[in-house]
C-alpha atoms as a printed R data frame, in Angstrom:
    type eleno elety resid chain resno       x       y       z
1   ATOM     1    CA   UNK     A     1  86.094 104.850  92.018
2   ATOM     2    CA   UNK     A     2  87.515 108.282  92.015
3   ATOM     3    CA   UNK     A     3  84.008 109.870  92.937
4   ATOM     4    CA   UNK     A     4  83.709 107.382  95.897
5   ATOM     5    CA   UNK     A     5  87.335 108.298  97.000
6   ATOM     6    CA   UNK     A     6  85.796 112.412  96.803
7   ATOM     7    CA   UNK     A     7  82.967 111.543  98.901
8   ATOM     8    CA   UNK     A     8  85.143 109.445 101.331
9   ATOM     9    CA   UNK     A     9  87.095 112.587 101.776
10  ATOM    10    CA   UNK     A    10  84.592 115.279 102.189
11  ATOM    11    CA   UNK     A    11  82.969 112.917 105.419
12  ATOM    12    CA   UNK     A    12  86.782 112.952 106.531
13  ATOM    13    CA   UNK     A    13  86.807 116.563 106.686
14  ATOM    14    CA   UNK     A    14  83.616 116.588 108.306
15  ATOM    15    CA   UNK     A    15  84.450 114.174 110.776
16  ATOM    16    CA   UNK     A    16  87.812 115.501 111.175
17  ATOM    17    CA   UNK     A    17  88.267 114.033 114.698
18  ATOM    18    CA   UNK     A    18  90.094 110.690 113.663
19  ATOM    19    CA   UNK     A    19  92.845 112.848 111.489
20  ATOM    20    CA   UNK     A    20  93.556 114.947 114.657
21  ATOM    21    CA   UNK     A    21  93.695 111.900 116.610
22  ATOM    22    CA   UNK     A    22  96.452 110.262 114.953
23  ATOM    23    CA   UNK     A    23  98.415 113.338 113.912
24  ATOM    24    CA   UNK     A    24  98.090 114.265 118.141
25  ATOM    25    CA   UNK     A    25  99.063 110.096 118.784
26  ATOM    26    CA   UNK     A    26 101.905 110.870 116.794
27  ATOM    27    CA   UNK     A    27 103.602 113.630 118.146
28  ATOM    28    CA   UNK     A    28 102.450 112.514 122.174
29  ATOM    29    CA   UNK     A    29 104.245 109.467 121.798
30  ATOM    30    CA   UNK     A    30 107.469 111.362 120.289
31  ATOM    31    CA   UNK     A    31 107.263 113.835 123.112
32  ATOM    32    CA   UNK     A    32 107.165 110.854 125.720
33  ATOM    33    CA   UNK     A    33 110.776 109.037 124.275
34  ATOM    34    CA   UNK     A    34 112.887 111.880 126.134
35  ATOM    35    CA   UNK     A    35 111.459 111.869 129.476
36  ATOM    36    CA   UNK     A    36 111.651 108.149 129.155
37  ATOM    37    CA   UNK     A    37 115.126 107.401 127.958
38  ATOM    38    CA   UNK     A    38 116.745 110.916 129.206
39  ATOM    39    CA   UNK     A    39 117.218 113.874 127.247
40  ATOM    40    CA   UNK     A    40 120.946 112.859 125.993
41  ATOM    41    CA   UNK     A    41 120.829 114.065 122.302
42  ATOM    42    CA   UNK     A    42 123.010 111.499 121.129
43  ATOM    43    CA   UNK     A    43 120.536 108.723 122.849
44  ATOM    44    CA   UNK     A    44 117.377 110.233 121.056
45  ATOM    45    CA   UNK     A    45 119.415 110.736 117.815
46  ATOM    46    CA   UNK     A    46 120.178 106.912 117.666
47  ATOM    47    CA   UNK     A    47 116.468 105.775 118.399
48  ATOM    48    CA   UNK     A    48 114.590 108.948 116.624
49  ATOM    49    CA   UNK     A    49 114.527 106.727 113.525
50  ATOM    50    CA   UNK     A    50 112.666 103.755 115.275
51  ATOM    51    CA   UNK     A    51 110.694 105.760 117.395
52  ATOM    52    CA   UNK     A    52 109.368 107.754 114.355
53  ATOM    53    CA   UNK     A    53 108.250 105.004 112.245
54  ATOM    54    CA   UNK     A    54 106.999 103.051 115.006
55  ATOM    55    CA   UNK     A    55 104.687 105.731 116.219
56  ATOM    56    CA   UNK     A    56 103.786 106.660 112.842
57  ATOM    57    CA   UNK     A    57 102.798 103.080 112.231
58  ATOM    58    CA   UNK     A    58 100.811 102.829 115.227
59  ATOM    59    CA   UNK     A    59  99.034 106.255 114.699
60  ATOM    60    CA   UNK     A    60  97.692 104.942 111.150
61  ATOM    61    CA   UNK     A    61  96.162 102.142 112.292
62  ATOM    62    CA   UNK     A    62  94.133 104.041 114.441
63  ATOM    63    CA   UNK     A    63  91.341 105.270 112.075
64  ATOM    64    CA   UNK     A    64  91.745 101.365 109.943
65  ATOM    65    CA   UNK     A    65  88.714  99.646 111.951
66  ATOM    66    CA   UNK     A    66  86.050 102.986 110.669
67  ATOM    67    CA   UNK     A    67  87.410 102.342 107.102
68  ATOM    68    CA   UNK     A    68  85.258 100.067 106.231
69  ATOM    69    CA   UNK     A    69  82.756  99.560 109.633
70  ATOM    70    CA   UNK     A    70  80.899 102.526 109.147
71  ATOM    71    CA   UNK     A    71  79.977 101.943 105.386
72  ATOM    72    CA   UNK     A    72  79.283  98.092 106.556
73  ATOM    73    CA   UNK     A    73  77.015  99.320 109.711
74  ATOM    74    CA   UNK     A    74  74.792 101.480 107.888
75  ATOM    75    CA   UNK     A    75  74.194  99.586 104.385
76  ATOM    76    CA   UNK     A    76  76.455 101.291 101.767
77  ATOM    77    CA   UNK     A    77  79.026  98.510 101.016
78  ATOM    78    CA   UNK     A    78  76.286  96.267 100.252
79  ATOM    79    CA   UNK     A    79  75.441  99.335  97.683
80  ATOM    80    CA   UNK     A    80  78.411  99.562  96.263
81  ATOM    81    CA   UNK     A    81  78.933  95.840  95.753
82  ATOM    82    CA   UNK     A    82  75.727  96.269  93.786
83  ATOM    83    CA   UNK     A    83  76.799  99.528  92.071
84  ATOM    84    CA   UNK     A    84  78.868  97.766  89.531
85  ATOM    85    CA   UNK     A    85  82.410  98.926  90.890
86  ATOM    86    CA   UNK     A    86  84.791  95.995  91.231
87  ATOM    87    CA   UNK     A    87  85.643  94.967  95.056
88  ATOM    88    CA   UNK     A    88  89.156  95.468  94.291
89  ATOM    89    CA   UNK     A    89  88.186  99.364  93.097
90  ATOM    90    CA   UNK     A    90  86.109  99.742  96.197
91  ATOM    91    CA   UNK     A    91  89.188  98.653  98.317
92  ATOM    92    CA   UNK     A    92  91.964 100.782  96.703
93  ATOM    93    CA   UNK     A    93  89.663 103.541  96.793
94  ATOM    94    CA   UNK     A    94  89.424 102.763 100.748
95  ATOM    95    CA   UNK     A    95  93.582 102.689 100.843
96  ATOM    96    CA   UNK     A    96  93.952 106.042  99.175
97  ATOM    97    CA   UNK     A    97  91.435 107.854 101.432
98  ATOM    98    CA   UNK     A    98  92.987 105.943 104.321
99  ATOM    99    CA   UNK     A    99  96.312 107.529 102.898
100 ATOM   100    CA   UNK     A   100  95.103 110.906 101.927
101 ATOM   101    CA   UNK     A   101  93.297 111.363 105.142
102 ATOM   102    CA   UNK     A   102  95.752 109.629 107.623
103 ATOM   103    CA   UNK     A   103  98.637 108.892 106.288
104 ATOM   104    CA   UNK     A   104  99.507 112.364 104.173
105 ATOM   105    CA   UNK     A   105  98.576 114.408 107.707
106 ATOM   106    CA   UNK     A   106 100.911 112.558 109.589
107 ATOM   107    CA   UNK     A   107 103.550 113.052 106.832
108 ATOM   108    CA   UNK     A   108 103.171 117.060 107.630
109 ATOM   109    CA   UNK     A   109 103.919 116.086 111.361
110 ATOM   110    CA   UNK     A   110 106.613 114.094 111.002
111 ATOM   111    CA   UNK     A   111 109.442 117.012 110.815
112 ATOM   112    CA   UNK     A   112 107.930 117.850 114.303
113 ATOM   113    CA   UNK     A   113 108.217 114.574 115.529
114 ATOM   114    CA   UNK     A   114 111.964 114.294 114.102
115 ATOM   115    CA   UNK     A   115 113.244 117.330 115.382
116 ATOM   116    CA   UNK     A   116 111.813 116.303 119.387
117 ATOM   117    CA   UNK     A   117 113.894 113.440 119.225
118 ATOM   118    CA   UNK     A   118 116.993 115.660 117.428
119 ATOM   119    CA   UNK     A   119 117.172 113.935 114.572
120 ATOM   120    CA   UNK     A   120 119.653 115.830 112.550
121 ATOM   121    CA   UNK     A   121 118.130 118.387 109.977
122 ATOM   122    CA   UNK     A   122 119.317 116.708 106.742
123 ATOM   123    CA   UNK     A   123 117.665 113.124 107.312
124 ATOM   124    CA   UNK     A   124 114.394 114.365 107.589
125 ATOM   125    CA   UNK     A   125 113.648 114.311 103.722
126 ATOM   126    CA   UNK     A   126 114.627 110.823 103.915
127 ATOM   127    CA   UNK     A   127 112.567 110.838 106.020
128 ATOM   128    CA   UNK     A   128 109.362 112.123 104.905
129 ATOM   129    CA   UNK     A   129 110.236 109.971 101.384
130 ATOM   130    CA   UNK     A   130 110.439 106.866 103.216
131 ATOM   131    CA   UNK     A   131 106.911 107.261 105.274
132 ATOM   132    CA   UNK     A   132 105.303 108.356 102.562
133 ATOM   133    CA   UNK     A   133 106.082 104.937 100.672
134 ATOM   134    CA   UNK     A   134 106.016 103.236 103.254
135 ATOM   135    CA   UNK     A   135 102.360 104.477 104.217
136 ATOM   136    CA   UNK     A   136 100.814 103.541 101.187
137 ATOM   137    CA   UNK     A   137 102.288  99.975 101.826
138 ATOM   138    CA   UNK     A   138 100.418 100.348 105.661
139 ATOM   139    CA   UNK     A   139  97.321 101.901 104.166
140 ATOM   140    CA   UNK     A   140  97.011  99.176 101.336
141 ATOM   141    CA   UNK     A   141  97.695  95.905 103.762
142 ATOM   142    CA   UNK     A   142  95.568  97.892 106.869
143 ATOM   143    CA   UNK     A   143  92.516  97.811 103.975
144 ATOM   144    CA   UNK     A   144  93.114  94.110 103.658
145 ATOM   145    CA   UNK     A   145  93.135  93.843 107.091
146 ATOM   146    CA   UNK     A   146  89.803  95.918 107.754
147 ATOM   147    CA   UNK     A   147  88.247  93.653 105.149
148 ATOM   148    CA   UNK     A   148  89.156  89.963 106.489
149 ATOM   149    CA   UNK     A   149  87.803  91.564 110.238
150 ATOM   150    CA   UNK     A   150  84.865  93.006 108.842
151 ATOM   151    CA   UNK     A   151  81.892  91.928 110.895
152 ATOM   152    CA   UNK     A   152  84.168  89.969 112.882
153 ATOM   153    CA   UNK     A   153  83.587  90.407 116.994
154 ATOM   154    CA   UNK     A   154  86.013  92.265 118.278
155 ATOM   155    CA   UNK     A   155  87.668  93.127 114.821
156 ATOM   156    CA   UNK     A   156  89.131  96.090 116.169
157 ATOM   157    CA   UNK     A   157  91.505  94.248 118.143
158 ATOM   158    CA   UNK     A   158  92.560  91.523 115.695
159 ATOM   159    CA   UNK     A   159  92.771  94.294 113.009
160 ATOM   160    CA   UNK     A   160  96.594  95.435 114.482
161 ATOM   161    CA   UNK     A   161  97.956  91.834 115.179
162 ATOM   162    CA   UNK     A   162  96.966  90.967 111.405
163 ATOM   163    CA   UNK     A   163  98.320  94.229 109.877
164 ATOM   164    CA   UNK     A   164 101.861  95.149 112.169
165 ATOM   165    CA   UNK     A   165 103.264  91.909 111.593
166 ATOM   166    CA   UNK     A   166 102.771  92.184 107.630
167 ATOM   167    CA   UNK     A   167 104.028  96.179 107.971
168 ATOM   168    CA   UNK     A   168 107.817  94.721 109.781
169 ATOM   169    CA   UNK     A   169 109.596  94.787 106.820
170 ATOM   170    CA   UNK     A   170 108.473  98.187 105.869
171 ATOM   171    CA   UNK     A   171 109.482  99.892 109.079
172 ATOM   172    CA   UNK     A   172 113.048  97.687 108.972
173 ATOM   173    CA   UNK     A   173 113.667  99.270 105.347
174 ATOM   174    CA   UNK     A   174 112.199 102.932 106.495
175 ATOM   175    CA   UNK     A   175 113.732 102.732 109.634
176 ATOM   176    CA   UNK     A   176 117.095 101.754 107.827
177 ATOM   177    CA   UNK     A   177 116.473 104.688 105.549
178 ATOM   178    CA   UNK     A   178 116.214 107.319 108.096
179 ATOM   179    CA   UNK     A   179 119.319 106.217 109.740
180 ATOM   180    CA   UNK     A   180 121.486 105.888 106.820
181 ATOM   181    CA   UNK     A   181 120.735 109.558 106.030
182 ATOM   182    CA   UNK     A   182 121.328 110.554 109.402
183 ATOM   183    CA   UNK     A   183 124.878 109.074 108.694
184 ATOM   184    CA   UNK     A   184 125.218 110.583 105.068
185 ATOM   185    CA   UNK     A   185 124.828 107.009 103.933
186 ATOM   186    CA   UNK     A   186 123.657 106.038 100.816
187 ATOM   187    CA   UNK     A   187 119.611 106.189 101.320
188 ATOM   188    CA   UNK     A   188 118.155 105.272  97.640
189 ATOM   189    CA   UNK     A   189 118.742 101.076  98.240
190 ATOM   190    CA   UNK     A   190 115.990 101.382 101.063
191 ATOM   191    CA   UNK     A   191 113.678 103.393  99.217
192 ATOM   192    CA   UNK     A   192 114.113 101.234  96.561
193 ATOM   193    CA   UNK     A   193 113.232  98.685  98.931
194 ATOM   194    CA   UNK     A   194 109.923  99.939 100.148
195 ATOM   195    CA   UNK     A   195 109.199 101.221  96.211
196 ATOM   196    CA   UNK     A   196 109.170  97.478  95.673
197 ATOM   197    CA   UNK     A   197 107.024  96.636  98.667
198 ATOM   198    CA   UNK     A   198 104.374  99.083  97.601
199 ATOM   199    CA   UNK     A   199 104.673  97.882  93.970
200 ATOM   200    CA   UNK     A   200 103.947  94.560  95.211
201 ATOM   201    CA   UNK     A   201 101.226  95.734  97.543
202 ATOM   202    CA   UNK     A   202  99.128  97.835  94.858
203 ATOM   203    CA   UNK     A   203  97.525  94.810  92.983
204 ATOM   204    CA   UNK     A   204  97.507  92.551  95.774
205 ATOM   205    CA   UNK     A   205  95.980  93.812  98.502
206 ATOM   206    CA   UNK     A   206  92.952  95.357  96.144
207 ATOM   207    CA   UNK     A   207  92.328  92.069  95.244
208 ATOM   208    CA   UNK     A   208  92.321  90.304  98.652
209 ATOM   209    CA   UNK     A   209  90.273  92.988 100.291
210 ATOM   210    CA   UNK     A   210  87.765  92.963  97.398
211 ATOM   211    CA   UNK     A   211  87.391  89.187  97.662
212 ATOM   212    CA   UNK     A   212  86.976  89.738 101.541
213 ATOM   213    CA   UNK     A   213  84.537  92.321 101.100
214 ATOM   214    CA   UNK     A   214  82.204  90.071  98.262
215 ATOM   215    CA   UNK     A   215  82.534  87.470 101.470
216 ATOM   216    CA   UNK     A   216  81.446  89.540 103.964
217 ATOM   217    CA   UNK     A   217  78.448  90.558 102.103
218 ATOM   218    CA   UNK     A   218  77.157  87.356 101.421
């Protein structure tokens, strides 16, 4: 598991194009919100916390639909269903490249995108805290999703509307995070929250990918 999660990585560095992709997704469509709503500080400090999770959550999906395709196209899943590793093991080791190679990059860029919508200074631990639980929720349920669309015709485009609606209440709770710390309100219920979600998610969505995967491959 771990060594396919090393290999995974080292073709994501090589094919680094999909990172920059999302990370550049990312801080476009923070850029856009002022010209769009106005520069009034106090309008883009009300909405940074929605806007930031919202276009984090859309940048992460971008890469989901090559998460599993390109091992399906040319042959290797069907060698590592044979290979002995557990579907499940084969899927979490898909959600923790996803979040290594996605996820942690647009963790880094998330101060950027914070401070162009003047978010103040002291929320943005919250949150980077908050994505980064609340990315591993998004990476593990987006793996579930690539599975159930594998092979599918047009899988790329059913592959959002079965992930975002799964990923609501983890942008209400990081959402709610941000904004509490923005009003030096208590911010450890909502992590707690998406803590929870993850919790839940981790044995899950393993097993529901894995058992999509040993479908697909029959």
């Amino acid at each position: 598991m771990f060594g396919l999660i090393r290999k995974d990585l080292a073709l994501a560095r090589r094919n680094a194009g999909d990172t920059l992709a999302a990370v550049a997704f990312f801080l476009l469509a923070c850029g856009l919100f002022p010209f769009g709503v106005g520069p009034d500080p106090n309008v883009l400090a009300r909405i940074a916390p929605g806007v930031v999770w919202v276009a984090a959550l859309l940048a992460a999906l971008l890469p989901l639909d090559r998460l599993l395709g390109a091992d399906y196209d040319d042959g290797t899943l069907d060698q590592l269903l044979v290979s002995g590793l557990h579907p499940a093991a084969i899927a979490a080791a898909k959600a923790a490249t996803h979040w290594l190679a996605t996820a942690l990059p647009l963790l880094l860029a998330a101060p950027a995108g914070a401070i162009m919508l003047n978010l103040p200074i002291g929320a943005i631990p919250a949150l980077v805290a908050a994505l980064a639980l609340g990315m591993g929720v998004l990476s593990l349920l987006g793996t579930a999703g690539a599975a159930l669309t594998l092979g599918a015709r047009r899988g790329g485009v059913l592959l959002p509307l079965l992930v975002l609606p799964l990923a609501i209440p983890a942008l209400i709770f990081g959402a709610a995070a941000v904004e509490a710390a923005s009003l030096d309100l208590p911010v450890r219920p909502h992590l707690a929250m998406l803590a929870a979600m993850l919790a839940a998610a981790l044995p899950l969505a393993p097993l529901a990918a894995g058992a999509a995967l040993r479908s697909a491959a029959e």
